[in-house]
C-alpha positions in Angstrom: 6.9 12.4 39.9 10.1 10.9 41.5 10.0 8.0 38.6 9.8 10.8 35.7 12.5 12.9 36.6 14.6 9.7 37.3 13.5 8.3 34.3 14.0 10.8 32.2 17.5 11.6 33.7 18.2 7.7 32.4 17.2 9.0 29.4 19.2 12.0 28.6 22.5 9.4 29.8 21.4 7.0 27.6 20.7 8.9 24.3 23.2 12.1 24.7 21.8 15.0 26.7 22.8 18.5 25.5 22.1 22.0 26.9 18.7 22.3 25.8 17.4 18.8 25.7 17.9 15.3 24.5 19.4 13.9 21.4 17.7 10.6 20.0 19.6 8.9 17.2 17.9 7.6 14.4 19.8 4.9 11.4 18.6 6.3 7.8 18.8 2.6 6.0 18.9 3.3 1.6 18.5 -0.7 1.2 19.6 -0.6 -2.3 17.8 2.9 -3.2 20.1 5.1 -5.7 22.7 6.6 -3.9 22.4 10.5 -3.8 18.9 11.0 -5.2 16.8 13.1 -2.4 13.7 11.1 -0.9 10.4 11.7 1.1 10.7 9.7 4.7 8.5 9.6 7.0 8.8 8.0 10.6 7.3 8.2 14.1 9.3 9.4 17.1 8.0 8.3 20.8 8.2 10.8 23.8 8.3 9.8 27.4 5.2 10.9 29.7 5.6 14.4 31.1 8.5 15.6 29.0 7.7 17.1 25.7 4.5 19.6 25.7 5.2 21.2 21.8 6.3 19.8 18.7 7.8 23.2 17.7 10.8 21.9 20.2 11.5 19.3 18.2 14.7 19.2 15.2 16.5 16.6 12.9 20.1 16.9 12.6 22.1 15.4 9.6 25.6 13.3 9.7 27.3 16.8 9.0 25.7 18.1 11.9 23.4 20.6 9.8 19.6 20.4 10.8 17.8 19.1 8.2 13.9 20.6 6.9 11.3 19.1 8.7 7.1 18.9 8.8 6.0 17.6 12.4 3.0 16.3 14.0 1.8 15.3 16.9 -0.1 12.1 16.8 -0.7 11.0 20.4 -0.5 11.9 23.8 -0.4 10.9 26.9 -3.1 10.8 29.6 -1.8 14.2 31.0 -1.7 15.6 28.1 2.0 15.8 27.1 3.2 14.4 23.7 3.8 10.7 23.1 4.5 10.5 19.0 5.3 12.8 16.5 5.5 11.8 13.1 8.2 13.9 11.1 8.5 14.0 7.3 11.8 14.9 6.0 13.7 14.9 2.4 17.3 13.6 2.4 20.0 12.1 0.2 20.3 8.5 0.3 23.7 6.6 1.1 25.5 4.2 -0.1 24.4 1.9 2.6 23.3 3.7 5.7 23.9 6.9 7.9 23.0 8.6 11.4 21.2 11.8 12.0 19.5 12.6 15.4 16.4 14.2 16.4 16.9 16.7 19.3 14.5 18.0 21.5 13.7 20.0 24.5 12.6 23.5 25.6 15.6 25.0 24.2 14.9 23.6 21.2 13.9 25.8 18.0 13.9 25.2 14.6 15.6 27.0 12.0 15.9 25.2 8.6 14.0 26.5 5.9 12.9 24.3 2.9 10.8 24.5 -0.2 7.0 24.7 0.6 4.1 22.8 -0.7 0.6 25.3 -1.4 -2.7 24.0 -1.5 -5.3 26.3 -3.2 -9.0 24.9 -2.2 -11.2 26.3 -5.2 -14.3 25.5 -5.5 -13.8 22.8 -8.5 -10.8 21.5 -7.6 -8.0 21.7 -5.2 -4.8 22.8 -6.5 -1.4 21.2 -5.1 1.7 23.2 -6.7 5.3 21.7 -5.4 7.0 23.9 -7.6 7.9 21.6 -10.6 4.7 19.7 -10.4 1.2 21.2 -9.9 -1.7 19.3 -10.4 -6.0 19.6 -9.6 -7.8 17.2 -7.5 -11.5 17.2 -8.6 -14.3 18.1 -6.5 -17.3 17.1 -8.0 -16.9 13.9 -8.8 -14.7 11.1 -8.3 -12.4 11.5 -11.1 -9.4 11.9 -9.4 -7.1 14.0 -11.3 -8.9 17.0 -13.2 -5.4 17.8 -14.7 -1.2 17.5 -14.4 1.3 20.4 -15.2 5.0 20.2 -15.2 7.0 23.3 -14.8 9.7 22.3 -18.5 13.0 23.6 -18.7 11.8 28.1 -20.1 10.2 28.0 -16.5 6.2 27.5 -18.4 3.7 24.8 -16.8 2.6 22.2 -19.7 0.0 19.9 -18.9 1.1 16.9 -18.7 -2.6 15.3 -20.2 -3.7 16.2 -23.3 -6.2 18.8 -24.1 -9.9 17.9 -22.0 -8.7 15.1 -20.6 -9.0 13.8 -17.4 -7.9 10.4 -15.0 -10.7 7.9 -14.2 -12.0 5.2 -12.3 -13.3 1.7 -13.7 -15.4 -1.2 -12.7 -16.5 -3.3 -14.9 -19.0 -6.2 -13.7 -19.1 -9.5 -15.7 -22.0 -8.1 -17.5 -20.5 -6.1 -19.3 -22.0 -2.9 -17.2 -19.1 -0.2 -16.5 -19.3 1.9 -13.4 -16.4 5.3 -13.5 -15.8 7.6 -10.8 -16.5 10.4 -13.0 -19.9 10.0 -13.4 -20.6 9.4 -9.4 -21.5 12.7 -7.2 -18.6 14.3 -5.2 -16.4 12.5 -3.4 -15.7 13.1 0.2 -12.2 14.9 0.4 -10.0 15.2 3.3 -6.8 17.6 3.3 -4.5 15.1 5.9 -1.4 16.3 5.7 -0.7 20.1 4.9 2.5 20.0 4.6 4.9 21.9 4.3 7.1 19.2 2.8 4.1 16.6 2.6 0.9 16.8 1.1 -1.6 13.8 1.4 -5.3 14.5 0.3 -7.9 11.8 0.4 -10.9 11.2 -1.8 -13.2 8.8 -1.2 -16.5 7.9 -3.3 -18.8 5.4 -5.8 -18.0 4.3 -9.0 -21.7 4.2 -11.1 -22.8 3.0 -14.4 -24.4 5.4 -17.0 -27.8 4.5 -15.4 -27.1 5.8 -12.3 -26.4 2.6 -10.3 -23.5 2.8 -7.7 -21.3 -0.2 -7.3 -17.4 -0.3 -5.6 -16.1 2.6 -3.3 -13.0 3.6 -4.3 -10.5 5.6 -1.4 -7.7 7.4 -3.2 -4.8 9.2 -1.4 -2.5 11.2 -3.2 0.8 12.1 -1.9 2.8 15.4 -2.8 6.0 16.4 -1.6 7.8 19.7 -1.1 10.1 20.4 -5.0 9.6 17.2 -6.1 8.1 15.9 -9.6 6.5 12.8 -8.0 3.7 11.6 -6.5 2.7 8.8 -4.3 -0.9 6.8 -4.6 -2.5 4.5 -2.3 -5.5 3.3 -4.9 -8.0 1.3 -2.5 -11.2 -0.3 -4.2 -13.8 -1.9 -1.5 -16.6 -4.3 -2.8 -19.8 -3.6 -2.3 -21.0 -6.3 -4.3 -22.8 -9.4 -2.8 -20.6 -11.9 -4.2 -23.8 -14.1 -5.1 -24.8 -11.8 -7.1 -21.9 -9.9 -9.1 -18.8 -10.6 -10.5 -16.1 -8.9 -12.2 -14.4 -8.2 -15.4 -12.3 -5.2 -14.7 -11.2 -2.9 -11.8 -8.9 0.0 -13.2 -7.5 3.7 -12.8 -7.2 5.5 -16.3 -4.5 8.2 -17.0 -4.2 10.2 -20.2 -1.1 11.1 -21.8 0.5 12.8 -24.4 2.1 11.1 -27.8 1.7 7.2 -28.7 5.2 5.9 -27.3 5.3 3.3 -24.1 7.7 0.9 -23.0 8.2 -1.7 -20.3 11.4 -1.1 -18.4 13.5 -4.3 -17.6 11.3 -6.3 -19.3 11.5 -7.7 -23.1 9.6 -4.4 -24.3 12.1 -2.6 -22.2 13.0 -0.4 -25.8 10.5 2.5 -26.1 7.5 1.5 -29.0 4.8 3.2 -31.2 1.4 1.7 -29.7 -1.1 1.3 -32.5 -3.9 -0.1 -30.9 -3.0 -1.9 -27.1 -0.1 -2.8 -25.3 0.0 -4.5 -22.4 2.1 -6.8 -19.3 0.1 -9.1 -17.5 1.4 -10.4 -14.8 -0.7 -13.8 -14.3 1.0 -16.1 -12.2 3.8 -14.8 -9.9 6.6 -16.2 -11.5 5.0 -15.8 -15.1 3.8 -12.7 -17.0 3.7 -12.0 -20.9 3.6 -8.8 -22.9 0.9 -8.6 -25.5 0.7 -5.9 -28.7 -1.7 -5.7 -30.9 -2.9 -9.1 -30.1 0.5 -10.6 -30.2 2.7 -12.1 -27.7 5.9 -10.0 -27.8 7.6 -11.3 -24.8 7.7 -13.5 -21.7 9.5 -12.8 -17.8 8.9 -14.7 -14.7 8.8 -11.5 -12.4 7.8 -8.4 -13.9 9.3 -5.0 -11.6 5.6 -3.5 -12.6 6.4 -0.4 -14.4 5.8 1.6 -17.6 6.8 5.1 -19.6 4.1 7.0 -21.5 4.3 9.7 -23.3 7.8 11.8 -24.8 9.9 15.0 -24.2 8.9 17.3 -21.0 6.1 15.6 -20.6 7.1 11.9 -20.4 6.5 10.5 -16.9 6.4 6.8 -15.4 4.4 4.7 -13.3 5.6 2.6 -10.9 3.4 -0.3 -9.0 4.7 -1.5 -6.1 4.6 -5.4 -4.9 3.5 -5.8 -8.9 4.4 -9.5 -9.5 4.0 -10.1 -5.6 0.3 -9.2 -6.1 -0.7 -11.0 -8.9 -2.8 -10.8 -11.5 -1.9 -7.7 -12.5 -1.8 -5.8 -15.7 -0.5 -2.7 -16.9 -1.9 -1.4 -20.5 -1.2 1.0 -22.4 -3.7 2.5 -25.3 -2.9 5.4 -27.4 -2.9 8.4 -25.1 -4.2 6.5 -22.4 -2.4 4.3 -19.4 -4.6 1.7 -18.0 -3.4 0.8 -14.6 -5.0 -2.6 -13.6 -6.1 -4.0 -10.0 -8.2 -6.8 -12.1 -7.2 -7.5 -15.2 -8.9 -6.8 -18.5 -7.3 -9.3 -20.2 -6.8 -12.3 -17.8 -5.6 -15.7 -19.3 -8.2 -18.9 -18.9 -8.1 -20.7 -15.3 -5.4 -23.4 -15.2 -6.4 -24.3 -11.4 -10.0 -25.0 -11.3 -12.5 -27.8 -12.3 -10.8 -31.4 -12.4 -7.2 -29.4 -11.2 -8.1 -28.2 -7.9 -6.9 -30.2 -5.2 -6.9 -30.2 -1.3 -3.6 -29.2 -2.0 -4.1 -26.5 -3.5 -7.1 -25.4 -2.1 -5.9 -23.0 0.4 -4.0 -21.4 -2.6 -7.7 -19.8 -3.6 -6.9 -19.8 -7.0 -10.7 -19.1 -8.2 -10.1 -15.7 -7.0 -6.4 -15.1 -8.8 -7.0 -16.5 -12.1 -9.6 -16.5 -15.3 -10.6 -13.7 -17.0 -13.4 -12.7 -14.0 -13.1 -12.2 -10.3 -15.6 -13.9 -8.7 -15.9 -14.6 -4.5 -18.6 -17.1 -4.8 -16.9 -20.3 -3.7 -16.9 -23.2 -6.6 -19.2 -26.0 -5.5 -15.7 -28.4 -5.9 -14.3 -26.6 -2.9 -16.9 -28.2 -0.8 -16.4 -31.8 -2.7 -13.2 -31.7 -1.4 -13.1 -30.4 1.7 -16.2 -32.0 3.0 -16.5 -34.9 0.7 -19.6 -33.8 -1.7 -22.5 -31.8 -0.6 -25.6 -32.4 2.0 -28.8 -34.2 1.6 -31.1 -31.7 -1.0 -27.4 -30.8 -2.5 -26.9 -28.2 -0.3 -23.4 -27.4 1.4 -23.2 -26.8 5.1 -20.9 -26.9 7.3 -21.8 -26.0 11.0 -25.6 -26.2 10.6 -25.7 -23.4 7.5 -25.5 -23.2 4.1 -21.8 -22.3 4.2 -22.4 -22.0 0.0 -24.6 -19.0 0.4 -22.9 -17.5 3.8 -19.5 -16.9 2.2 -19.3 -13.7 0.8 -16.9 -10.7 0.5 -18.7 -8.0 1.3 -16.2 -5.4 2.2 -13.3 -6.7 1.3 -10.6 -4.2 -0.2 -7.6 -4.1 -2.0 -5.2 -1.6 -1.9 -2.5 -0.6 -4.9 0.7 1.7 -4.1 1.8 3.9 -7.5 4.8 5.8 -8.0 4.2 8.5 -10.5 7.3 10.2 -11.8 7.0 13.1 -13.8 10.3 13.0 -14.7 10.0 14.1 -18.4 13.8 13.9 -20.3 15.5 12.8 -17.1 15.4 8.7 -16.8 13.1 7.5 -14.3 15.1 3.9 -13.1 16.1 5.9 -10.1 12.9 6.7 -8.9 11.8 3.5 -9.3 14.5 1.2 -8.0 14.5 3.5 -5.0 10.4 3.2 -4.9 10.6 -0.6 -4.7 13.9 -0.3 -1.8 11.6 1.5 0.4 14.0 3.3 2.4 13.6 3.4 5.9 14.5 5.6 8.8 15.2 3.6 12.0 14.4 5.1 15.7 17.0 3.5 18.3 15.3 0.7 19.8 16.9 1.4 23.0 14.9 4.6 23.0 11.6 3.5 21.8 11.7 0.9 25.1 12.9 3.6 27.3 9.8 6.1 26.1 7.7 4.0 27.5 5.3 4.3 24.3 5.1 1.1 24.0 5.3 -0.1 27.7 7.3 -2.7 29.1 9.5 -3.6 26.0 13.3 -4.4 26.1 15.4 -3.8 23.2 17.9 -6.5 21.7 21.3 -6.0 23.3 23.8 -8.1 24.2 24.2 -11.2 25.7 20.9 -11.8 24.2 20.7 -10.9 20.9 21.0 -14.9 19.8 18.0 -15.8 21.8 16.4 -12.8 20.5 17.5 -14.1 16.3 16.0 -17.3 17.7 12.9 -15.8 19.0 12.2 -13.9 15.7 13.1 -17.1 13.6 9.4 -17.7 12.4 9.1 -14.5 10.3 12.4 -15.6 8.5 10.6 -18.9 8.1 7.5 -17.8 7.4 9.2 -15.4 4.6 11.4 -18.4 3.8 7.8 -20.6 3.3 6.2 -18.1 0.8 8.6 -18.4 -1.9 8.8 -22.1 -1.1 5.3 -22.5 -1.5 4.5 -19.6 -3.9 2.4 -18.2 -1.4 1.4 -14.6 -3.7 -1.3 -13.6 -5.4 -3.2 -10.3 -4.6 -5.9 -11.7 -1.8 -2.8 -13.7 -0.2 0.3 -11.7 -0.3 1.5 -10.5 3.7 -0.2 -13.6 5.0 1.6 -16.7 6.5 0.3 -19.9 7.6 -0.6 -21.2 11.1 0.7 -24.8 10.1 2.3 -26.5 7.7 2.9 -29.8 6.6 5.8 -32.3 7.9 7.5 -32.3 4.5 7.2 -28.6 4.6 5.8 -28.8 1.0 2.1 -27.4 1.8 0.1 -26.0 4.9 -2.6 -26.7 7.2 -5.7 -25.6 6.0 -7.6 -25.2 9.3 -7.0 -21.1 9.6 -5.0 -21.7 6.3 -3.8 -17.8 6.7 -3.2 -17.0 10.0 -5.1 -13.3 9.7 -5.5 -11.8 13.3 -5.6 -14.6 15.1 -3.5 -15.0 18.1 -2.1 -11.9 17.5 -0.8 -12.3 14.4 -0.6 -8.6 12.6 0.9 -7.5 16.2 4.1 -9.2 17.1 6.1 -8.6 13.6 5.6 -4.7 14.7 7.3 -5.5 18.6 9.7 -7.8 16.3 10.6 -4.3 14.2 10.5 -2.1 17.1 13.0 -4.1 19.4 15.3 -4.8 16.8 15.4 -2.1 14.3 16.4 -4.7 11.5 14.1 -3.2 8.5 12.9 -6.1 7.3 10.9 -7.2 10.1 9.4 -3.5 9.2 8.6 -5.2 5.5 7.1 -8.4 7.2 4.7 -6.7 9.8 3.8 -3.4 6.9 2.6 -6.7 4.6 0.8 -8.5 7.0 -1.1 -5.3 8.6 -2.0 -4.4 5.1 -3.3 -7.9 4.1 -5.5 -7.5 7.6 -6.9 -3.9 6.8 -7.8 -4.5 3.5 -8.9 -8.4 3.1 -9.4 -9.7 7.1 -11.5 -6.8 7.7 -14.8 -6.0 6.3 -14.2 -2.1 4.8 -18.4 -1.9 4.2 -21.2 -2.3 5.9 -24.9 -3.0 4.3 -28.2 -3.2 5.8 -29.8 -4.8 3.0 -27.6 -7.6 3.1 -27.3 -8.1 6.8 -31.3 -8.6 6.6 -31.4 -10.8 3.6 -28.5 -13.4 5.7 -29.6 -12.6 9.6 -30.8 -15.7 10.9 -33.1 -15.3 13.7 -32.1 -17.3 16.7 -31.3 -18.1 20.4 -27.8 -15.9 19.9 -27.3 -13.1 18.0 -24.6 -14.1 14.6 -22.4 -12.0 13.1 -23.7 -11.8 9.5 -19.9 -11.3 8.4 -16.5 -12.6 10.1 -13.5 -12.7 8.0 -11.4 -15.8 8.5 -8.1 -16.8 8.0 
């Protein structure tokens, strides 16, 4: 008891005690966001052991000294019982470059600061999320995501923002030409996670099935609503299902109406708005090549496409904006009359320029049979094993470690996971939204209190006389970020990956654990990296690695099926799936 009340006397010195608690200062970063336009943050604040009991005594102050609107909740605590992390949502203008609120807490503490409320209305078709400008219905009954849109227009009335018996969809199609939607799959499972009041974030998560009734690809949506505002936030994840020996695929998409025929392809060469007859699209193929396509005509060429698009015209225009779009690649954004097609696999993929004859071991590691062609397919090409092993096994099988390695590899669970703006924005241009989206503004706890807390245990923060060691320490992440670009390391199955080795001449990498994955603690020390410094991007290093992990190192679903067709009976017990770097 003697520690805690020393401790936390440290504490209050370090970080600026007041009458009715502690102050905690916390660095809003804009990183090249628009200057003045209000945005959602959201960041986790660590208490130490013993200290904080209720997250109502807990406030954000602004530079002016005004508190600022806040939604809090606790997310862990401490053996005892007393809180160790809240997470706080907040809305706030972005500077120019940075600027300093503080978050003060204590017994003394209460907040005040009103702000504008988010409602959720749970009916039993759909649940209803008005924000004030925006309201839009979440389906129940099946996994069509979005039943409908509204935007409140300038006389005060709601317009839907779809036209007239509409709806948004889901789409698989295999390389049989069978399609699987969300809308014809049973009811999704639905979890309210956030309930505001400034933040909304609702999860769906279901099956995609064909018209025959067979399920194939989970899909886990979250939508994200916030407090007065006209946008929303989308985490799109599809998970395979699939045994890779047996399917492939020829699309994975998420379908949303609009109103009119106009489109157009900010800051690209179909940046001018245009009438679309019949389909429109940007592929991004390569990440430093993409081409726009109307009508069956090539209409422009980029290297690096920002991955965006406006539909529709008047009040009930609105954008879409895809985050990490060219980092990602293939991608492809198309546009039909009255309906955006957003693609995770593209419908309209270009021939493979890497395979056959052109694959190399130096470009193996690349994986290029899974980025390029017109279908995704995991099963490995038998050349893979030519190279790497020099040709196959007696009975032209190829095994590597006693097994069939040919057959073994599969992706069974593995995920993807796509990030969407969508602005309703309507007259009002959208580039700030976007730009802003793609900054990814960041709100910064001091690192000296985040070591202090003890949240994280023994941790010390960079300070002086250290801080060049500390630059020299964290070197590899500038190297490894340094390496990608060098190497072209993208492409939607490698992006947030680095390489345990690479080559003397620093123009390839090792391909024993060609991507480092979790080994050796590799989606773990970017975070300590973030948290001890407080430089943002270590934050974009470690949130692209952790998401590369979740999604394509681990295995999302489980089969039984498929565990008994693979188990090998034997001496030792094999795991049927282990995801490797």
């Amino acid at each position: 008891m003697t520690y805690v009340v020393v401790a936390l006397a440290a504490l209050l010195a370090i970080c600026g005690s007041t009458t009715y608690g502690a102050s905690i200062p916390v660095t809003l970063h804009s990183r090249g966001g628009t200057e003045g336009i209000e945005w959602p943050l959201t960041f986790g604040v660590p208490f130490p052991d013993k200290t904080l009991d209720n997250d109502a005594h807990v406030r954000l102050v602004g530079p002016d000294g005004s508190e600022v609107p806040i939604q809090v909740r606790t997310t862990g605590r401490w053996l005892g019982g007393s809180i160790r992390w809240v997470l706080i949502d907040a809305q706030a203008p972005l500077p120019r470059d940075r600027s300093a609120y503080r978050v003060e807490w204590g017994d003394g503490v209460v907040r005040n600061a009103s702000a504008p409320r988010v409602r959720i209305t749970d009916g039993d078709q759909a649940i209803t999320i008005d924000t004030g400008p925006l309201r839009f219905m979440l389906a129940k009954h099946d996994m069509r995501v979005f039943a409908g849109i509204h935007v409140r227009t300038d006389d005060g009335e709601m317009q839907s923002v779809f036209p007239d018996q509409t709806h948004s969809d889901l789409l698989l199609e295999d390389d049989e030409g069978t399609v699987y939607l969300g809308s014809l799959a049973k009811a999704p499972e639905m979890k309210i996670e956030e309930r505001g009041p400034l933040r909304v974030s609702i999860k769906l998560e279901g099956w995609m099935q064909s018209a025959d009734g067979h399920k194939l690809g989970r899909r886990i949506v979250r939508v994200q609503a916030f407090a007065g505002q006209r946008r929303l936030r989308v985490y799109d994840t599809w998970v395979n299902t699939g045994d890779s020996n047996e399917v492939a695929y020829r699309n994975i998409a998420f379908h949303l109406p609009y109103r009119g025929r106009r489109s157009a392809f900010p800051q690209t060469p179909g940046s001018a708005p245009r009438e679309v007859r019949t389909s429109d699209y940007l592929l991004q193929y390569e990440h430093d090549k993409y081409e726009i396509v109307s009508d069956g005509e090539v209409v422009g060429r980029g290297k690096r496409s920002p991955g965006r698009v406006t539909v529709g015209q008047g009040e009930t225009a609105w954008s879409a904006a895809i985050r990490h779009f060219w980092q990602m690649c293939p991608r492809e954004i198309e546009v039909n009359s009255g309906v955006l097609k957003v693609h995770t696999w593209p419908r309209h993929g270009k021939p493979a320029t890497h395979l056959g004859e052109n694959m190399t071991l130096e470009n193996l590691g690349h994986l290029w049979w899974v980025h390029e062609g017109e279908t995704l397919s995991f099963k490995n090409p038998p050349k893979i094993y030519e190279i790497y092993w020099n040709g196959p096994a007696p009975g032209g099988h190829y095994r590597g470690g006693g097994r069939d390695i040919a057959d073994r590899a599969n992706a069974l669970g593995i995920a993807l996971t796509s990030e969407y703006l969508l602005d309703f924005h309507g007259a009002a241009d959208p580039a700030p939204a976007a730009k802003t989206f793609d900054a990814n503004p960041l709100c910064v706890v001091d690192p000296q209190w985040l070591a202090d807390s003890q949240a994280f245990w023994n941790i010390a923060p960079w300070r002086e006389p250290y801080t060049e060691v500390e630059r020299a320490a964290a070197a590899p992440l500038d190297f490894f970020t340094a390496m990608t670009e060098r190497l072209g390391d993208y492409g939607m199955w490698n992006y947030g990956a680095y390489h345990k080795g690479y080559s003397p001449m620093l123009d390839g990498a090792k391909l024993h654990r060609h991507w480092m994955a979790f080994h050796h603690g590799g989606p773990r020390w970017p975070w300590l990296v973030f948290a001890r410094s407080g430089e943002p991007p270590y934050f974009d290093f470690a949130e692209a690695q952790a998401r590369h992990c979740l999604d394509v190192v681990t295995c999302n679903w489980e089969d039984v099926a498929y565990n008994r067709k693979y188990h090998e009976p034997g001496t030792r017990a094999h795991l049927s799936l282990k995801y490797r770097g």
